[in-house]
C-alpha positions in Angstrom: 134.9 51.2 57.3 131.2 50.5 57.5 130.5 51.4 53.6 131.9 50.4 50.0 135.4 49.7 50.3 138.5 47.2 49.5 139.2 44.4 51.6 142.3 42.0 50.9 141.5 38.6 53.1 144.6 36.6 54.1 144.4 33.3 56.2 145.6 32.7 59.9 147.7 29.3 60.1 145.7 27.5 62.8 148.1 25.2 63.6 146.9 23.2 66.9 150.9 23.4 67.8 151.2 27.2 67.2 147.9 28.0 68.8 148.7 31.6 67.6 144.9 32.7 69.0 146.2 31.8 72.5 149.7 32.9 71.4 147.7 36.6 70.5 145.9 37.1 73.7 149.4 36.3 75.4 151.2 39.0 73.6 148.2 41.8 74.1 149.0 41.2 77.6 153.0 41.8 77.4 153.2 45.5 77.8 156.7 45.3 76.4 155.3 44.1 73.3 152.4 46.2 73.4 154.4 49.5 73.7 156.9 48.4 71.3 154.2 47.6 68.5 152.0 50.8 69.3 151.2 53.5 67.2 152.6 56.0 69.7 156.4 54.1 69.4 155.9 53.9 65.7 155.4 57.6 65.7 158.3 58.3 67.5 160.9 56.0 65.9 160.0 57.6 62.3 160.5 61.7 64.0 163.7 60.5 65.4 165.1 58.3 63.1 163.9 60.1 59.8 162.6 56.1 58.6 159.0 55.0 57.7 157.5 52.8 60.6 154.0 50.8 61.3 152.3 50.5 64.4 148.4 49.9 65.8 145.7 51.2 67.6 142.9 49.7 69.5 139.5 49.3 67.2 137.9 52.5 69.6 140.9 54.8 69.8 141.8 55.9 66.5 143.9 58.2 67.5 145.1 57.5 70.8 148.7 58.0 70.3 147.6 61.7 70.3 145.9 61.7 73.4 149.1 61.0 75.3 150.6 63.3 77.9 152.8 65.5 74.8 155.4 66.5 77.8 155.9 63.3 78.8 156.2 61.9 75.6 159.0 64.7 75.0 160.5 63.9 77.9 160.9 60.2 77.6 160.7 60.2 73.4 164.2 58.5 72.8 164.0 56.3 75.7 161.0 55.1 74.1 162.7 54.8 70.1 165.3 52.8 72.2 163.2 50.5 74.5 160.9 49.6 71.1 163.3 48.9 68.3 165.3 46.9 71.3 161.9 45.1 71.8 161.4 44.3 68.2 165.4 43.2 67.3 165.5 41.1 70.5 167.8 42.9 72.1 168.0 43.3 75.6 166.3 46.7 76.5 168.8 49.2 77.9 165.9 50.9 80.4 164.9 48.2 82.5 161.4 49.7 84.2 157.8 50.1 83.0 157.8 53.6 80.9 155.7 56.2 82.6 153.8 56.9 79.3 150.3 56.2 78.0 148.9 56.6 74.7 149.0 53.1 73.8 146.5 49.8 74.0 147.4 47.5 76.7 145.8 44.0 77.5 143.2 41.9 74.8 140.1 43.6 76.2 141.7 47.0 74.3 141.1 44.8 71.0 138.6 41.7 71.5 135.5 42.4 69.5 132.7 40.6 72.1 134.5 37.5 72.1 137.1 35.7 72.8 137.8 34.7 69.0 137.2 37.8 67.1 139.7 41.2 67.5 140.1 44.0 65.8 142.4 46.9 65.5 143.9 50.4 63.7 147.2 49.8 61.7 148.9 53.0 60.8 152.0 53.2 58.5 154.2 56.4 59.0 156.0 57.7 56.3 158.7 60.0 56.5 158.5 62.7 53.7 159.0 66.1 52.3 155.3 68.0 52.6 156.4 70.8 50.8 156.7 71.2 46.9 160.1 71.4 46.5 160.4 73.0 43.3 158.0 75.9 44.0 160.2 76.6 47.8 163.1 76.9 45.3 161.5 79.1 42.8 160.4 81.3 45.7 163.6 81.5 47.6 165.2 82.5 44.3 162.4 84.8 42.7 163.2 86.9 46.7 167.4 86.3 46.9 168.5 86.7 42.9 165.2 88.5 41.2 165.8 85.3 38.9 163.9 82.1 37.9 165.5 79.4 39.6 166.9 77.7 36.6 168.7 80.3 35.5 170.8 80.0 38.9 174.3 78.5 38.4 177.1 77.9 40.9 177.1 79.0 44.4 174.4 81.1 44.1 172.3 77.7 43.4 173.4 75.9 45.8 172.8 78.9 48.6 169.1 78.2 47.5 169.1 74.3 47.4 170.7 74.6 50.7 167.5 77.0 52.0 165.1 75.2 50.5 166.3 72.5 52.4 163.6 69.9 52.4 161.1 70.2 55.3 159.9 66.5 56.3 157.1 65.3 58.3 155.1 62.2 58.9 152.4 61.1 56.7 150.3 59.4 58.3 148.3 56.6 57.2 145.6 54.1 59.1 143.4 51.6 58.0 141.3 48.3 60.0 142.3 44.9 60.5 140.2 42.0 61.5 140.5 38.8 63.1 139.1 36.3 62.9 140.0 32.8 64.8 136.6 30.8 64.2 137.3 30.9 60.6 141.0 31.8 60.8 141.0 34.8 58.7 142.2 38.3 58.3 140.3 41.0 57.0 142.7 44.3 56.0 140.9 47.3 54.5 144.1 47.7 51.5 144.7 47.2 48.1 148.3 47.6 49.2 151.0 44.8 49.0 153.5 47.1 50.5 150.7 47.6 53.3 149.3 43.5 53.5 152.9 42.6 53.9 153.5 44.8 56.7 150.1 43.5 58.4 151.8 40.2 58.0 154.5 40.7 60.0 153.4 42.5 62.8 151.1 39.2 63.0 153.7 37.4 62.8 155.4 39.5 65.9 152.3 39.3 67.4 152.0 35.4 67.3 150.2 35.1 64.6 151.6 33.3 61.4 149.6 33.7 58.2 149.1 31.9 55.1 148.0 32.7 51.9 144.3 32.9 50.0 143.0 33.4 47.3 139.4 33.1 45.1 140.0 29.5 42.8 138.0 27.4 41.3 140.2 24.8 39.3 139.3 23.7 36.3 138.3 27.1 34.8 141.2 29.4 33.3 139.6 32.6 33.6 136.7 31.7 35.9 135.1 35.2 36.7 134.2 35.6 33.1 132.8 31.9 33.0 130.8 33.3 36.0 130.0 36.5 34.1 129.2 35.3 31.1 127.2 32.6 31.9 124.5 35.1 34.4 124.8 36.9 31.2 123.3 34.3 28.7 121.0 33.1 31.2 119.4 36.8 32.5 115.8 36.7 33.6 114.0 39.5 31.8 116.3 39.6 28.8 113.6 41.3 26.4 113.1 44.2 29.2 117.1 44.7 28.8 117.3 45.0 25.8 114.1 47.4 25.4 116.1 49.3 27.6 119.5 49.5 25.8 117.5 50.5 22.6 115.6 52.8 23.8 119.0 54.8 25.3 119.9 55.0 21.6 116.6 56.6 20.5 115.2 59.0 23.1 116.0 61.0 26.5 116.3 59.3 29.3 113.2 61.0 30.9 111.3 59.3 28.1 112.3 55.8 29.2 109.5 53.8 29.5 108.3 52.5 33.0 107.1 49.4 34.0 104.4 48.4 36.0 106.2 45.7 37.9 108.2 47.7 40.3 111.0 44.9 40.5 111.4 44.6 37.0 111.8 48.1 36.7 114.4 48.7 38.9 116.5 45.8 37.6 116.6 47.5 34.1 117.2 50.6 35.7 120.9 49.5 37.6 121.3 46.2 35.9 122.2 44.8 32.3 121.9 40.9 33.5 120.4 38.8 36.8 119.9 35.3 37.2 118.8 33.2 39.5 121.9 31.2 42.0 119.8 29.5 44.3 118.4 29.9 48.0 116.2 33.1 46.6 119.7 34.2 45.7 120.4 36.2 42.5 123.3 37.4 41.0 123.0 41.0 39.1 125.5 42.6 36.6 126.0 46.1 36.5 128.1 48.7 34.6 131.3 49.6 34.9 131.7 46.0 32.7 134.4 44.9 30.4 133.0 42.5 27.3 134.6 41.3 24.6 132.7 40.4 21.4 134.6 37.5 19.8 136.8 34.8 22.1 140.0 36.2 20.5 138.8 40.3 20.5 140.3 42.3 22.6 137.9 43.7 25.8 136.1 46.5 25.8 135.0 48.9 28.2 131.2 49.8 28.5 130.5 52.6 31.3 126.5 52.3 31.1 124.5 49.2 31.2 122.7 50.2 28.5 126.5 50.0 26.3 126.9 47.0 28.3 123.4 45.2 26.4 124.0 46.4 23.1 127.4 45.3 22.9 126.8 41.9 24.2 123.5 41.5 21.7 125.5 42.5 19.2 126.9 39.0 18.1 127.1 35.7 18.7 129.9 34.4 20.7 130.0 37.5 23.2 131.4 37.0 26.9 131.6 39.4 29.7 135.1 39.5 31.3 134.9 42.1 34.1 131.7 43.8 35.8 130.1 45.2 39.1 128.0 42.3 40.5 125.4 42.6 43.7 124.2 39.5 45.7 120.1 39.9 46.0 117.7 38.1 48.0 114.3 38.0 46.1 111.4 38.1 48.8 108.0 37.2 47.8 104.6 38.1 49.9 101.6 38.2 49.4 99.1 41.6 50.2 95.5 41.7 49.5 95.5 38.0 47.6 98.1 39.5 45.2 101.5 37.8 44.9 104.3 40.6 44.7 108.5 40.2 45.0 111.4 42.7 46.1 114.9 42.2 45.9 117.4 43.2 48.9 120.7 43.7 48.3 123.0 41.5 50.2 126.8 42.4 48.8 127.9 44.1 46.2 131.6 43.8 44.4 133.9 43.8 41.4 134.4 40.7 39.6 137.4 41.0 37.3 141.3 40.1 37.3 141.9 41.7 40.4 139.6 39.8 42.4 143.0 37.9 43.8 146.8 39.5 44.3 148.7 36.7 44.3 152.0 38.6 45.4 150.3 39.3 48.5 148.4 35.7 48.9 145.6 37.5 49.6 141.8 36.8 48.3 140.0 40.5 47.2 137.1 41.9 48.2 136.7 45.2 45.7 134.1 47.5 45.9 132.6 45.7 48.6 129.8 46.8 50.4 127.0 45.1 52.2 124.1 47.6 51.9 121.3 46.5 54.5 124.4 46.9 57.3 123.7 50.2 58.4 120.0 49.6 57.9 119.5 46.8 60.0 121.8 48.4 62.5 119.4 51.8 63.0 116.3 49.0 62.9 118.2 48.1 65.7 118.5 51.1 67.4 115.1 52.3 67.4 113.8 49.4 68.4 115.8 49.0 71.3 116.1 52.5 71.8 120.4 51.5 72.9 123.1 52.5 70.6 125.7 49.5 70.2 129.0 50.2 71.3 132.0 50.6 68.9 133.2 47.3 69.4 129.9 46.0 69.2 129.6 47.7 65.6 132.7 46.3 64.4 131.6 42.6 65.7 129.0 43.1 63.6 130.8 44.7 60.2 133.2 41.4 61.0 129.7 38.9 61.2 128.2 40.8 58.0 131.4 40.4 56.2 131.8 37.1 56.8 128.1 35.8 55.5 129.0 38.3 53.0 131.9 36.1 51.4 130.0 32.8 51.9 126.8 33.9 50.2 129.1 35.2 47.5 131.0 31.5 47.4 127.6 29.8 47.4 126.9 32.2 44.1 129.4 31.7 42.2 129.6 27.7 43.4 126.2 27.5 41.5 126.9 29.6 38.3 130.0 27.0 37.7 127.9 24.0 39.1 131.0 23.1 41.0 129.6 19.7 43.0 129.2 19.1 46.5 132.7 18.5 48.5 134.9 19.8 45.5 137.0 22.7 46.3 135.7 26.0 44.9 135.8 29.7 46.6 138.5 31.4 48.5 141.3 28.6 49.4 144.8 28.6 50.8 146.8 29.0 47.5 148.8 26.1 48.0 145.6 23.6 47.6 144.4 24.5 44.1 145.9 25.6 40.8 147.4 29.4 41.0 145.2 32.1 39.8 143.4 32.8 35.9 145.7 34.3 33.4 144.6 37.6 32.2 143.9 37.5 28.5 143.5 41.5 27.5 146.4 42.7 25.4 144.3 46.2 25.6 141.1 48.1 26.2 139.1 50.0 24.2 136.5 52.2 24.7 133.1 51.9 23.8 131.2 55.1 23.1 128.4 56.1 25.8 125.0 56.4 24.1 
């Protein structure tokens, strides 16, 4: 979790009437609903009743359906199937006691993340599948019965190997993290899923806590991330050192690139093909993988280097970018020994392109995100304090990082547009702003790496 990765955000309804963080808290403390909602039931309902299922995990304990007592769990298996999907259809449960059975988080302190308003948790889907290759069982059941290639089987002699190569199903198991959080009322799930965000949905909703859509908007602009794009493009600091570079990538080795004195500037035209300034010490870099397209009516194409990336958007007038990697930097500026000298940090990186919403879902994107001084600042931490924070601790903190994350990234792209003070601009519940930018590619081609 704690590196580049994709993050789909949906909102929490905060509803004073629902209070679903209250509402929450109540339900982690219902073992019924806890044991019917785990991982360890999910696990069981899809071995028993051959059907994919979902259940969590507290943020520590990965894994803990494993850890359960396996005889017990043997013992007590369909009881459990029973008792849970009874739970979760409102039925009234057949067993009537507390299950003798662990392996399952029980109570809000299994998933509160330091305070009362953040929590955190493992979902895991369960899929119930063949693991075998199907075709290859068959051609090796026939190759040892009939001495003969499997298609050249006909009658009962086939069907003697279909029914040996009877499929052999498993569970596939899948888990990724879910955050919440109740000061901002939002959810953080690490999928690019819809299949996935919509099943996070609804165990929220069992859970207490109704959701409602988001996504990025900024009305007024039909394809806004390449107005955002496109204008840190045509207004790049350093544009001669770009393009110096891009030229010199069609000439002569790469080992023969020429470096510059200012450290700063050299790295920029090392990763970079554009940066400009979006306030606070803020700046906004491009970087390849980048989409352009050279006339407003061309179609886009792909440039894998930022060198590709400069030439092809120097090329003409009239050029726009329509998709690229972008990082968040904070430009510091010191002074040793009278002499005035800057760095950049790099505060967020992601992928700015059509995909930066899925709509279907109502959920706002985070792709390719990373915030790179996380794990930095968190080993600072531990040699300095000589104390190693504890799990929940580090995902309080990935939650708090992620969070500044998205709103340095609003106030970025709030000043490329110039959107004013008090008009609506960023990621917003979808029903408060015009729906999404139309894609405008009919097709992608490729430009040639120099």
């Amino acid at each position: 979790m704690f590196a580049k990765s994709n993050w789909a955000i949906i909102g929490i309804d905060m509803d004073p009437e629902r209070e679903p963080q209250l509402t929450f808290v109540k339900h982690l403390h219902d073992q019924s609903a806890m044991i019917s909602y785990s991982q360890l039931a999910a696990a069981q309902i899809t071995k028993v009743k051959n059907v994919d299922s979902f259940g969590i995990n507290p943020f520590d304990r990965p894994r803990l359906d494993e850890t359960a007592d396996d005889p017990t769990v043997l013992l007590w298996r369909n009881t459990l199937v029973e008792y849970a999907l009874q739970y979760k259809n409102r039925e009234e449960p057949t067993y009537k006691g507390t299950l003798p059975i662990a392996g399952y988080g029980f109570g809000a302190s299994a998933y509160r993340l330091g305070n009362e308003y953040m929590f955190g948790f493992w979902f895991v889907k369960n899929e119930w599948k063949d693991v075998n290759h199907l075709a290859s069982v068959k051609e090796g059941i026939s190759y040892k019965t009939t001495g003969q290639p499997y298609k050249i089987l006909t009658g009962q002699t086939r069907e003697d190997v279909d029914t040996e190569a009877s499929t052999t199903p498993a569970v596939a198991r899948k888990q990724f993290p879910v955050l919440l959080d109740f000061v901002a009322g939002r959810v953080y799930i690490q999928s690019t899923s819809k299949t996935e965000i919509e099943a996070v949905k609804l165990l929220l909703l069992a859970l207490g806590v109704p959701t409602i859509g988001l996504a990025w908007q900024f009305p007024g602009y039909v394809h806004w991330p390449s107005a955002i794009l496109t204008q840190v493009y045509h207004s790049t600091a350093y544009p001669s050192e770009f393009l110096e570079r891009a030229k010199e990538a069609e000439t002569i080795p790469k080992e023969n690139y020429k470096i510059h004195d200012d450290a700063e500037i050299q790295k920029l035209v090392t990763h970079y093909y554009a940066t400009a300034e979006v306030g606070f010490d803020y700046w906004l870099s491009l970087s390849a993988k980048a989409r352009v397209k050279l006339s407003p009516m061309g179609s886009t194409i792909q440039a894998d280097t930022n060198e590709v990336a400069t030439s092809l958007l120097s090329s003409a007038s009239g050029t726009a970018v329509y998709a690229s990697a972008i990082t968040i930097q904070e430009r510091i500026t010191y002074v040793k020994n009278d002499v005035e000298s800057s760095f950049r940090t790099d505060a967020a990186t992601m992928v700015l392109d059509d995909g930066i919403n899925m709509p279907e879902a109502g959920a706002a994107m985070l792709r390719g995100f990373d915030a790179p001084q996380f794990k930095r600042q968190v080993r600072r931490d531990i040699r300095k304090s000589k104390q190693v924070p504890s799990i929940g601790e580090f995902w309080s903190m990935w939650l708090i990082w992620m969070k500044n994350s998205v709103s340095t990234i609003e106030m970025a792209f709030r000043h490329v547009l110039n959107v004013p003070d008090g008009a609506p601009g960023g990621i917003l519940p979808m029903e408060l702003a015009a729906g999404t930018f139309a894609a405008e590619e009919p097709f992608i081609e490729e430009a040639v790496a120099v």
